[in-house]
C-alpha positions in Angstrom: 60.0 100.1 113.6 60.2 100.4 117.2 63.6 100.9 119.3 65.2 97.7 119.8 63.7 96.2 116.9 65.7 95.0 113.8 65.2 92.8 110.5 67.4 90.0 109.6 66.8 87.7 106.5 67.0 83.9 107.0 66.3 80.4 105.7 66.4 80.4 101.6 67.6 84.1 101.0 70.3 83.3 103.6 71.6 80.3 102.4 71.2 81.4 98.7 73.7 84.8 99.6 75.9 82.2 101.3 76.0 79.8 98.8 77.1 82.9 96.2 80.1 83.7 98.0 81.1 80.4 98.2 80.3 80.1 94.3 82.6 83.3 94.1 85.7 81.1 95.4 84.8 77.9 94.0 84.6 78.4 90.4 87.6 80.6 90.4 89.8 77.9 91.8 88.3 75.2 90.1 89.1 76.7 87.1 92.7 77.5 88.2 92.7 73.9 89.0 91.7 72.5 85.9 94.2 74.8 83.8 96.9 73.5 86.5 95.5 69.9 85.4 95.9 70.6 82.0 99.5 72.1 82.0 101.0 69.0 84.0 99.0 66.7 81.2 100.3 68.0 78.2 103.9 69.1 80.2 103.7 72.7 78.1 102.0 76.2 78.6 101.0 76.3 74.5 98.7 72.8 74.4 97.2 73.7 77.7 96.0 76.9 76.7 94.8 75.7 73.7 92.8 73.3 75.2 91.4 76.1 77.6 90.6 78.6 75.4 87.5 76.8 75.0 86.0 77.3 78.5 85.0 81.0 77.9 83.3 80.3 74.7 81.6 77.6 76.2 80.8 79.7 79.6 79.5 82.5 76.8 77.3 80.3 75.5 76.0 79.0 78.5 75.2 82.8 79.7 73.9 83.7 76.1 71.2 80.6 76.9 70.3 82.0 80.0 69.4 85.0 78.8 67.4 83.7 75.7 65.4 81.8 78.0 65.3 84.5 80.8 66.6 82.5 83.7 68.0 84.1 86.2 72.0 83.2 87.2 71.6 80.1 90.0 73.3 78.3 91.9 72.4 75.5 90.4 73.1 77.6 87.0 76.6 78.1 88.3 77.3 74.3 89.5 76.0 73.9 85.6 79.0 75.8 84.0 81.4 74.0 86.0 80.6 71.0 84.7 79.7 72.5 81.2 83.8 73.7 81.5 84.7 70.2 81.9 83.1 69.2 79.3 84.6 72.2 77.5 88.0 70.7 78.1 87.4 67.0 77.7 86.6 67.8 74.2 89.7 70.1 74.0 92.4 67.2 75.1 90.9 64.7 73.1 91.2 67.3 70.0 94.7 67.8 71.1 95.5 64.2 71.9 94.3 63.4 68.0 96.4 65.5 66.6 99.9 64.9 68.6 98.9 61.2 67.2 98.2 62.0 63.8 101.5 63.9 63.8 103.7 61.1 65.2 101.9 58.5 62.5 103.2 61.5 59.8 106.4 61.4 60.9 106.7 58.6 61.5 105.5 57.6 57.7 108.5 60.3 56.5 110.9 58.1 58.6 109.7 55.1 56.3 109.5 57.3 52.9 112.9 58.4 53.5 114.6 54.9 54.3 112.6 53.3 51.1 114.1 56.0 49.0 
């Protein structure tokens, strides 16, 4: 190449590098924030990471279907595990929601054992 000559890349490539570093911030904190979420719901450390342990088995999953069907990690691919860790936790608090209230119904069905006796 001649002096004074130089190569830059632009339009897709460009935006596609620029939207993975944003991606490298983005899921990071929405995750934090989720977790954050999580802790003020449930108002302990134990219940709220219960409920998010199931994000990485859910994000292993989603990678373990990429690679069966050989697509490459997107954007759009990572926009798709952010929502696929929301769903990861919406199924986690209702699991934990059903059990705190199947545990007050026990206990309170031991209040009414013990009064009857």
């Amino acid at each position: 190449m001649p002096a004074g000559y130089w190569t830059t890349w632009g339009g897709h490539f460009e935006q596609l590098q620029s939207a993975a570093k944003r991606l490298q911030i983005v899921v990071p904190v929405a995750l934090l924030l989720v977790f954050l979420l999580l802790f003020v719901t449930f108002g302990n450390l134990k219940d709220g990471l219960l409920v998010f342990t199931g994000v990485p088995f859910a994000l292993t999953g989603g990678i373990l279907a990429l690679w069966l069907r050989d697509i490459p990690l997107s954007i759009s691919a990572g926009v798709g595990f952010i929502a696929l860790s929301g769903v990861a936790v919406l199924n986690g608090l209702v699991m934990i929601s059903f059990i705190r209230k199947l545990r007050r119904g026990r206990k309170r069905s031991m209040k009414r054992s013990s009064r009857a006796r």
